[in-house]
N, C-alpha and C positions, 0 to 999 in steps of 0.2 A: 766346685768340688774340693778343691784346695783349701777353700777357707774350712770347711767341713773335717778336714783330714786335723786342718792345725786345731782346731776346737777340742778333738777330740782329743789328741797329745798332749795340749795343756791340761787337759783333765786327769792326765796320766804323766805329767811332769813330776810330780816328787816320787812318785814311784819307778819311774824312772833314774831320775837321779843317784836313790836308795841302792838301787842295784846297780848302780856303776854305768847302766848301759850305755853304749853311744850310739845316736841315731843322727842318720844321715838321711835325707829327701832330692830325689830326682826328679823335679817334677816338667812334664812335657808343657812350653808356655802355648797359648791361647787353646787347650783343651775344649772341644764342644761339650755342652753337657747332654748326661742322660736322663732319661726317660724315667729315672725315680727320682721319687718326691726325696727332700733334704732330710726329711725325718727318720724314713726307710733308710736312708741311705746312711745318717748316722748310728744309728743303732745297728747297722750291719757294720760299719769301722770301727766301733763302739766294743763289739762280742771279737770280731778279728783280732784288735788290739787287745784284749783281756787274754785273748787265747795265746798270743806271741808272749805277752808279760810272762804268762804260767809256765811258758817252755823256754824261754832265753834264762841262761846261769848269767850268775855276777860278771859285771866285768865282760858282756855277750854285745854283739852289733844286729842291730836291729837299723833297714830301710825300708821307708814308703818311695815306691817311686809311681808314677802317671806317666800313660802314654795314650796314645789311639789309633787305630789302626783300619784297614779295611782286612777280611779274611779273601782269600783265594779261594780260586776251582777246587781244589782239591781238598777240602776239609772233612773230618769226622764226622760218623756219625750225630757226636755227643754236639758237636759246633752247628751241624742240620738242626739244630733245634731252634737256633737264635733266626734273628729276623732276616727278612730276605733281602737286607738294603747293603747289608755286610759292611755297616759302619758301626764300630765298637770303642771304646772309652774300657783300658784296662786301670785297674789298681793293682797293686802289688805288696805285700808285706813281707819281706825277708828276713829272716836272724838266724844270728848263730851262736851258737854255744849253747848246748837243748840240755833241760835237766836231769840228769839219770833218773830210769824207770826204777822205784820200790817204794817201802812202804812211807807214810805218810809221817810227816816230822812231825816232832815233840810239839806239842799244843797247838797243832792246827787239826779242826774237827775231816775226819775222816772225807766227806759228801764233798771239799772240795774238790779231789782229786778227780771226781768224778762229774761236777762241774763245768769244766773248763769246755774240754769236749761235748756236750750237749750243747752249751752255747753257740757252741763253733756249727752244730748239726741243723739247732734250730736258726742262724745264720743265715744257714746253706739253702734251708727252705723257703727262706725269704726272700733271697736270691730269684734262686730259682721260679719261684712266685712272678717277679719281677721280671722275666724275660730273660735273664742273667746264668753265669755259668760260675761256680765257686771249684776252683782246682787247688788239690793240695799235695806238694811235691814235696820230697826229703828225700836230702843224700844223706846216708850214715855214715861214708868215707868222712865228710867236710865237716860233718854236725850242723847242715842246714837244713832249715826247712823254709819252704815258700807259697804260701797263701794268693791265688790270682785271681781276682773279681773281673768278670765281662761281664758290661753291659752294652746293650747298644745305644748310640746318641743319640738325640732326639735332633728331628727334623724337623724344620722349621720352614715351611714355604710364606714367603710373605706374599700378600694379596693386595695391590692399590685398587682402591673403589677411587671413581670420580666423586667427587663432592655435591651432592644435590642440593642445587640454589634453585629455589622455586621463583627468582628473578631475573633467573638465564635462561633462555631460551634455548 
């Protein structure tokens, strides 16, 4: 999942840079993986991260951070959804510094503004597809926002079979 997450940053490193951001990563070490294929799972950090670039200003902090976690007795509705092993693999996308809401700047075509957000929607469905849960938090005191990807991890039972030698009795 890490290597995943840096593929996709590289791919969004001069645009980064361009805008001053600073990005920091917290990443939880020997993370289990989940249950979605690398591809899904790119393209869904792929549309996250496009949606952070659109809303972090110049000179804004943007972090990925990974963890994993078990859920407790006591969860949401929204969390009854996910699988019944209550083993989960979070991602996380934070930044700050959000670009004021109006109209759309000098020579950039109208449709992206509106862009960004369907990305993020059709994301969410993919997610959710996925077994997953896409939450998205903002304080407007702090000017953050925070994007949180569940998924559950994939379980792994291993199985030894005897070896059949047809010159062992």
């Amino acid at each position: 999942m890490h290597r995943l997450i840096e593929e996709v940053l590289k791919k969004y490193q001069v645009q980064l840079d361009e805008k001053g951001v600073r990005l920091s990563k917290k990443y939880e070490r020997d993370l289990p993986e989940t249950i979605v294929p690398d591809v899904v799972l790119s393209y869904i950090l792929d549309s996250v991260l496009q949606y952070g670039m659109s809303a972090v200003t110049r000179g804004g902090d943007m972090e990925f951070s990974t963890k994993s976690f078990r859920l407790e007795k006591d969860v949401s509705i929204q969390q009854r959804i996910l699988k019944k092993d209550k083993r989960y693999v979070e991602i996380e996308l934070l930044f700050k510094g959000e670009e004021k809401q109006g109209g759309p700047v000098r020579g950039t075509p109208i449709f992206q503004e509106s862009l960004s957000p369907m990305l993020l929607r059709l994301a969410g469905e993919v997610v959710r597809k996925n077994q997953g849960i896409m939450k998205l938090e903002k304080d407007e005191e702090q000017g953050r926002r925070s994007i949180s990807l569940w998924f559950p991890s994939e379980r792994r039972e291993i199985v030894n079979y005897r070896p059949i030698d047809p010159f062992v009795n």
